[in-house]
C-alpha positions as CSV (number, residue, x, y, z in Angstrom):
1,X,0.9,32.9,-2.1
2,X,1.2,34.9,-3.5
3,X,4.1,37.1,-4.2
4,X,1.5,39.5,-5.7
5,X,-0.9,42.0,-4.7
6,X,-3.8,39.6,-3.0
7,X,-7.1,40.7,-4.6
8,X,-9.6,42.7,-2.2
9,X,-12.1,40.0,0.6
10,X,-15.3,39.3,-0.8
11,X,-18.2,41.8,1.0
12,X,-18.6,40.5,4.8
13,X,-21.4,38.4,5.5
14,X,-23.2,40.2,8.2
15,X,-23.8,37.0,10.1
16,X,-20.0,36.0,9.6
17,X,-18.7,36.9,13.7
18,X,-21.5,34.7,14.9
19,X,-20.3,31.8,12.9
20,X,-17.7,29.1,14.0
21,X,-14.7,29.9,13.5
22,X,-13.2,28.6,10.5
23,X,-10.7,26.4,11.6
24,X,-12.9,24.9,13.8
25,X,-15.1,23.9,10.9
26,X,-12.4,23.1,8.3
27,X,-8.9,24.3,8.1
28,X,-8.3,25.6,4.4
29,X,-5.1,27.5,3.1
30,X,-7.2,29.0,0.7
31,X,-10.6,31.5,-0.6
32,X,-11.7,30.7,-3.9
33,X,-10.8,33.9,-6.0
34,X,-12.1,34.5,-9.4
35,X,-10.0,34.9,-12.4
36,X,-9.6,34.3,-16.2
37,X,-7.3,31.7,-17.5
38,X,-5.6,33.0,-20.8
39,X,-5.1,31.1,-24.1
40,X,-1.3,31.1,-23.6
41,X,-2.0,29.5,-19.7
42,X,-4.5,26.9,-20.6
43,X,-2.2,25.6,-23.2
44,X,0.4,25.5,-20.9
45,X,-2.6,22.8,-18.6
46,X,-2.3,20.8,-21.8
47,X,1.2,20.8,-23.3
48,X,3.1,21.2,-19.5
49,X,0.9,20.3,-17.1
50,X,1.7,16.2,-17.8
51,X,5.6,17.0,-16.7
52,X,4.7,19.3,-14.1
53,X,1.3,18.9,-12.1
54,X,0.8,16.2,-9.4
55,X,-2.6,15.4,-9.1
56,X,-3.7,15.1,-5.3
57,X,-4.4,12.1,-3.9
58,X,-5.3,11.0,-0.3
59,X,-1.6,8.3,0.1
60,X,1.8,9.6,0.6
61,X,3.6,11.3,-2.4
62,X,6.8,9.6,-2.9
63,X,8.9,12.1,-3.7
64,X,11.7,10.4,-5.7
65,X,9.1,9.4,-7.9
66,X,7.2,12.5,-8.3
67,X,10.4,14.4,-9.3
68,X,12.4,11.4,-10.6
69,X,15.6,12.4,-8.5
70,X,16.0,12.5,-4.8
71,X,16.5,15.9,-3.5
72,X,15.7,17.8,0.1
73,X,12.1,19.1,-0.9
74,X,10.3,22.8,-0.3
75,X,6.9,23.0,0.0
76,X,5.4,26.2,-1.2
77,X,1.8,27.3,-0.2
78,X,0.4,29.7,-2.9
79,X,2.4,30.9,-5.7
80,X,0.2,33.6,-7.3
81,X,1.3,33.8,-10.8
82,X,4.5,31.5,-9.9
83,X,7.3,34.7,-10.3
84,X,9.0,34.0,-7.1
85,X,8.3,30.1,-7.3
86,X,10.3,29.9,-10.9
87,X,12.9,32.5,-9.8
88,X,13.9,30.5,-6.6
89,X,13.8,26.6,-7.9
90,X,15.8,28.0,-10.9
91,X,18.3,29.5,-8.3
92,X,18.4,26.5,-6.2
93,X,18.9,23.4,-8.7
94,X,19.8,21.3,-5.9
95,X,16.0,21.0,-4.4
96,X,12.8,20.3,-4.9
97,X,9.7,22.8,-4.8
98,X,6.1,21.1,-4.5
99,X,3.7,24.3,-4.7
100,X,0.2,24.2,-3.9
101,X,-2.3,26.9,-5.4
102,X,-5.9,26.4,-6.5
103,X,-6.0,29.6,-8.6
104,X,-6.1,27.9,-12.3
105,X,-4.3,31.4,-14.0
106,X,-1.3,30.8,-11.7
107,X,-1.1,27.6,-12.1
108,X,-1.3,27.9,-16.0
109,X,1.5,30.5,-15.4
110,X,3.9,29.0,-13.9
111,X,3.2,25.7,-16.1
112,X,4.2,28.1,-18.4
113,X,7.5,29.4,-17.1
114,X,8.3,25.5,-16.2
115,X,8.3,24.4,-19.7
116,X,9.2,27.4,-21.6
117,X,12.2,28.1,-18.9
118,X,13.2,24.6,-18.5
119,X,12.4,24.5,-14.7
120,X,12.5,20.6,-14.1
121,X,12.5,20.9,-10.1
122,X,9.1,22.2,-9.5
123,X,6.1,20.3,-9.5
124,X,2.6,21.4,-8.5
125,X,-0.4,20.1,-6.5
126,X,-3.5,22.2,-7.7
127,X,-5.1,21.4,-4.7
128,X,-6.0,22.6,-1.4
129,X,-2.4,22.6,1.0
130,X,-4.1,21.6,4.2
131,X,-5.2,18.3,2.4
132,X,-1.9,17.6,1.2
133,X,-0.3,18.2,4.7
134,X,-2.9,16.0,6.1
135,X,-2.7,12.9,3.3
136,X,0.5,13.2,0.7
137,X,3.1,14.6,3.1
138,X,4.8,12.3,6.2
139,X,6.3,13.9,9.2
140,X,9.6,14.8,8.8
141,X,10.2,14.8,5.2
142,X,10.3,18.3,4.4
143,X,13.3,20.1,4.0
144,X,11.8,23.9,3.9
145,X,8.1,25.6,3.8
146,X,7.4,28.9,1.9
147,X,4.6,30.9,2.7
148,X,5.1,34.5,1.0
149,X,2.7,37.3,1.1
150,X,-1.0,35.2,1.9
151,X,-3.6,37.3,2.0
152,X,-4.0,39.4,5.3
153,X,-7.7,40.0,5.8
154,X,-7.2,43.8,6.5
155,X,-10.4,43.8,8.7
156,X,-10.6,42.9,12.5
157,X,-13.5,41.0,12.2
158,X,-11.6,38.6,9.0
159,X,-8.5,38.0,11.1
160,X,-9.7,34.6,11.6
161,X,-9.6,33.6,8.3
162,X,-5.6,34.4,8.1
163,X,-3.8,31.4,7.0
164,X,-0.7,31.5,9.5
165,X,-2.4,30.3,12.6
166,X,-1.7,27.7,15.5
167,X,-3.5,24.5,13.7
168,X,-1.8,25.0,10.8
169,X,1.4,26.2,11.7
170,X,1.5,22.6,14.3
171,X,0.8,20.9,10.7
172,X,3.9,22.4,9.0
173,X,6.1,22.3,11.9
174,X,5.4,18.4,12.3
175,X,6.0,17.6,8.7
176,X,9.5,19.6,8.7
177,X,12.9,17.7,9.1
178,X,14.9,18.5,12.4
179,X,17.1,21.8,11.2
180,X,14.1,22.5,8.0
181,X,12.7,26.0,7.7
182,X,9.5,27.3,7.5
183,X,9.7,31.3,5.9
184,X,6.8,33.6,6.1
185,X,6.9,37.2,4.5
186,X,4.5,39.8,4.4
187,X,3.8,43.0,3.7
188,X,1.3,44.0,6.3
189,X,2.9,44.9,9.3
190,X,-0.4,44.0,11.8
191,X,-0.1,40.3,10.2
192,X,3.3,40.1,10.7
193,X,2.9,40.6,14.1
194,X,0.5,38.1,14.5
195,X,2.4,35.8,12.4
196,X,5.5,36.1,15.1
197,X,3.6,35.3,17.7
198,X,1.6,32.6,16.4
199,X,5.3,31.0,15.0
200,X,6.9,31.6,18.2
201,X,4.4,29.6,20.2
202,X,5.2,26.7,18.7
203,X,7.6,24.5,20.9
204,X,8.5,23.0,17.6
205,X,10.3,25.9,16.1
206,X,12.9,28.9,17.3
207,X,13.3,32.0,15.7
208,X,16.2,31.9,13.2
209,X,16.3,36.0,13.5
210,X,19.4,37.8,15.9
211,X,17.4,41.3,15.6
212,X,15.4,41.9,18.7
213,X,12.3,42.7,16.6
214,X,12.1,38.9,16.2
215,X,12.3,39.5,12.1
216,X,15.0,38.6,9.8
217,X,16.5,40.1,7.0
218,X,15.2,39.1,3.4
219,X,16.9,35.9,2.5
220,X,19.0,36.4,-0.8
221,X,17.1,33.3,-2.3
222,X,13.4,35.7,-2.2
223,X,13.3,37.5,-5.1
224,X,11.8,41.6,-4.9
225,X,8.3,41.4,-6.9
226,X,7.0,44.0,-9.0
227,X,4.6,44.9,-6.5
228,X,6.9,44.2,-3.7
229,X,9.4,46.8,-5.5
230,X,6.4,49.3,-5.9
231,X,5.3,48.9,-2.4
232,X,8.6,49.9,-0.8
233,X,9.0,52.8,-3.1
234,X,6.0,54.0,-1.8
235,X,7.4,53.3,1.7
236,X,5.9,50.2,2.3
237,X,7.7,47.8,5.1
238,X,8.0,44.0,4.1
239,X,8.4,41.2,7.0
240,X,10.2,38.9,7.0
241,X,9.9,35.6,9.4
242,X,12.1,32.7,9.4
243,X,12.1,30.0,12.0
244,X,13.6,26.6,12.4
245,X,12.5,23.0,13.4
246,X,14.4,22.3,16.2
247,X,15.6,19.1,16.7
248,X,13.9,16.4,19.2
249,X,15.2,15.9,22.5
250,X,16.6,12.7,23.3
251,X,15.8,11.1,26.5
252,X,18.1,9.2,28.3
């Protein structure tokens, strides 16, 4: 998730506002997006992609053994092309980043950064992220969440499908440690609105921000994108949203 421009919705289905909505029929972090996988990236499936890709499976991933150390983990949800993903696991040796993404070109490409860059702490899951909440990941064991720039469904009548919304954001929220993060950015200011009030519903988190907007500053760890940088030359804003699991209470 993209730390690049998200590519435009598909044409609305006319009958789409009478439908269910979607997480009611089955929650999905993700819209299948077209795209062509290069030479360079689908060599990278074949001489990387043993090292770095986890293949889903419905059983708990063991972490230690998926990344042969053990480590606090981060789980990223869509990487895009992977140029935030390899920046910030190469900046943070000391953790673990399982990324999700379903887009094979970004997947290919950062396989390709891993290997060619030497990033040993990432491994990927090219699978749906609501299925690997549900079946790989155990309550409590995640150290961090990263959710950067998904794609906002400019139109009123596609802010359903927007994936920072209660049943997910419960999901995350369970599966983070007592004091982990979960960090949301984006770059339209209507979704970060929404995304501030969906994360501040949840009893399970507190804002981490001291500004009364309710939005922190960019964490040093986030890297500017290309498109990020081109966006605020243009005087674009960029939101960011960081929130913490609190910890239980104890009951005498």
């Amino acid at each position: 998730m993209p730390s690049s421009l998200p590519p435009s919705p598909p044409p609305a289905d006319p009958a789409d506002d009478a439908k269910p909505h979607p997480l009611h029929r089955r929650l999905k972090s993700f819209v299948k997006r077209g795209g062509r996988t290069t030479e360079g990236q689908a060599k990278a499936y074949e001489d990387f992609g043993p090292q770095f890709l986890v293949p889903y499976r419905a059983e708990s991933l063991d972490f230690d053994l998926a990344f042969g150390r053990h480590a606090p983990t981060v789980l990223e949800i869509g990487f895009g092309m992977g140029e935030a993903t390899a920046h910030i696991a190469a900046l943070m040796p000391d953790r673990n980043f399982l990324c999700c993404e379903v887009h094979e070109p970004g997947v290919g490409k950062l396989l390709k950064r891993c290997g060619e860059q030497g990033i040993a702490n990432i491994r990927i899951v090219a699978h749906d992220a609501v299925d690997v909440l549900d079946h790989m990941l155990q309550p409590g064991t995640l150290a961090g969440v990263h959710v950067f720039f998904p794609d906002p469904w400019h139109k009123k009548r596609h802010n359903k499908r927007r994936l920072i919304q209660s049943p997910l954001v419960r999901k995350l929220a369970e599966r983070l440690a007592p004091g982990g993060y979960l960090h949301c950015a984006t770059d339209w200011q209507p979704y970060a609105e929404q995304m501030l009030e969906v994360l501040s519903a949840e009893p399970m988190l507190r804002n981490t921000a001291t500004d009364a907007s309710g939005y922190a500053p960019k964490p040093d760890y986030r890297p500017l994108t290309k498109f990020e940088n081109r966006g605020l030359k243009l005087g674009h804003g960029v939101w960011d949203l960081v929130f913490q699991r609190a910890a239980p209470l104890h009951r005498s």
